[in-house]
C-alpha positions as CSV (number, residue, x, y, z in Angstrom):
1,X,-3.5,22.3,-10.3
2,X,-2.4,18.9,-10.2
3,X,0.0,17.8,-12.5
4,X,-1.7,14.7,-14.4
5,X,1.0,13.0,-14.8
6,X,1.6,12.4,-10.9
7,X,-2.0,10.6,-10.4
8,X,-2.6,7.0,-10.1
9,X,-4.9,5.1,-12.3
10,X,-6.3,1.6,-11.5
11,X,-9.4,0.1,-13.3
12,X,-12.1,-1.5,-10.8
13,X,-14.1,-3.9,-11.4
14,X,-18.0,-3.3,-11.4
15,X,-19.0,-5.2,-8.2
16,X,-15.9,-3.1,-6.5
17,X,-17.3,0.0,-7.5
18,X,-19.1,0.5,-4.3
19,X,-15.4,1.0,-2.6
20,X,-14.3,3.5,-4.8
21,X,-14.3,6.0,-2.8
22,X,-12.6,4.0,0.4
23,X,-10.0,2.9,-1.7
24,X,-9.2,6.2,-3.3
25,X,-8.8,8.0,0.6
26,X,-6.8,4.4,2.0
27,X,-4.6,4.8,-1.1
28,X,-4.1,8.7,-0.7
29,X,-3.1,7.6,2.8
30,X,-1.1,5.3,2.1
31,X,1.0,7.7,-0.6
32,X,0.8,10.2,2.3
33,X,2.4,7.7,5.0
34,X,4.8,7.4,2.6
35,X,5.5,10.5,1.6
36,X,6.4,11.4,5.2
37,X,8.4,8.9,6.2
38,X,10.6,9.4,3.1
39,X,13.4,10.8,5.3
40,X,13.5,7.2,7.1
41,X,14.9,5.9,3.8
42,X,12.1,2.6,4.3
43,X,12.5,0.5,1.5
44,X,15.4,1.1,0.1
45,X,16.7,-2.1,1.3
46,X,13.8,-4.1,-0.1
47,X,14.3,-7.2,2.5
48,X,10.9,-9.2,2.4
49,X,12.3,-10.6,6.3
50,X,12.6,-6.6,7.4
51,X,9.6,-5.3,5.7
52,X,8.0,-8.1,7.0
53,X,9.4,-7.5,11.0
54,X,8.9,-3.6,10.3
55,X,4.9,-4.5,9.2
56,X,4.4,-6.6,12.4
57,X,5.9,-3.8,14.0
58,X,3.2,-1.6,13.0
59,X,0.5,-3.9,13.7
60,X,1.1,-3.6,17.3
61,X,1.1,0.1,16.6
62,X,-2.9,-0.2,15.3
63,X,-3.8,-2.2,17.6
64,X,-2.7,0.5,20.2
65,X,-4.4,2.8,18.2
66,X,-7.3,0.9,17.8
67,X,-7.6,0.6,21.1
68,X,-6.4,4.0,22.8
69,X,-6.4,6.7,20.2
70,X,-8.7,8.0,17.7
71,X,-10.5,6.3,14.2
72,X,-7.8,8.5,12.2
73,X,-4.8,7.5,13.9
74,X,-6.0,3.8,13.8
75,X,-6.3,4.3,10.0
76,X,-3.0,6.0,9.3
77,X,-1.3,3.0,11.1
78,X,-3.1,0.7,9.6
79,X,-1.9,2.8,6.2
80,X,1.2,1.8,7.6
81,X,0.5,-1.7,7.8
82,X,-0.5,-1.5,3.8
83,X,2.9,-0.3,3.1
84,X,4.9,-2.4,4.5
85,X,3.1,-5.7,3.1
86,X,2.7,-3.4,-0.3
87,X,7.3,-3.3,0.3
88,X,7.4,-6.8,1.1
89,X,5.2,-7.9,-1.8
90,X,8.1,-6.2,-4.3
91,X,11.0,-7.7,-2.7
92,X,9.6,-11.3,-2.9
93,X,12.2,-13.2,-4.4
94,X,14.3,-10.1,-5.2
95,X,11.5,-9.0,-7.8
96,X,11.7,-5.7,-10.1
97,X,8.5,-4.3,-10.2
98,X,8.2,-5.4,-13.4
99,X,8.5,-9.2,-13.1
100,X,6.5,-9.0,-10.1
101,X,3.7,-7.3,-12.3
102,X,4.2,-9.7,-15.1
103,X,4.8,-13.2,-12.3
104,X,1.6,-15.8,-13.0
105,X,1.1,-15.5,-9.3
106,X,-0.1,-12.3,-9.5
107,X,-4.2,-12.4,-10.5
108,X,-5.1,-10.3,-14.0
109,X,-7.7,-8.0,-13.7
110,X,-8.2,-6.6,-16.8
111,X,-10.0,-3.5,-18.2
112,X,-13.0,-4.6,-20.4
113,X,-12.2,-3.9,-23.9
114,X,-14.3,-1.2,-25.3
């Protein structure tokens, strides 16, 4: 059983609804990516310039995937791709995750009061 406290909650809007489900398996993916490049130590030196170089990086890696191996592997790099702009993203401007979350940049979607 999974333990609830290790899921991820996002509200979505009504007219994204019809994603759910694509962005639920491209999230898992990206947590997996993650997850097993932990070893790698990636992101631990949040530099927007190297997350930046180490997203391009993987770029080129989809593309080749795109265009030479399967839809899965394409997916999983582009997974890759997601993380790296998703590591970039916090280390603008040296941000905590919490000033980043709470920066006017940053577009409110809120959950409809109920």
């Amino acid at each position: 059983m999974t333990d609830p406290t290790q899921r991820l909650s996002v509200y979505l809007p009504e007219e994204l609804q019809p994603y759910k489900d694509d962005l639920e398996f491209f999230v898992s993916l990206m947590v997996r990516k993650l997850h097993t490049n932990r070893h790698k130590g990636t992101g631990v030196d949040l530099s927007p310039v190297k997350m930046l170089q180490a997203a391009t990086h993987e770029i080129a890696e989809a593309h080749e995937a795109i265009a030479h191996k399967g839809q899965f592997e394409a997916a999983t790099e582009c997974a890759d791709v997601a993380n790296f702009a998703f590591l970039a993203a916090m280390a603008s401007l040296g941000m905590t995750r919490e000033e980043f979350k709470s920066h006017s940049a940053v577009p409110s979607i809120k959950e409809p009061k109920v």
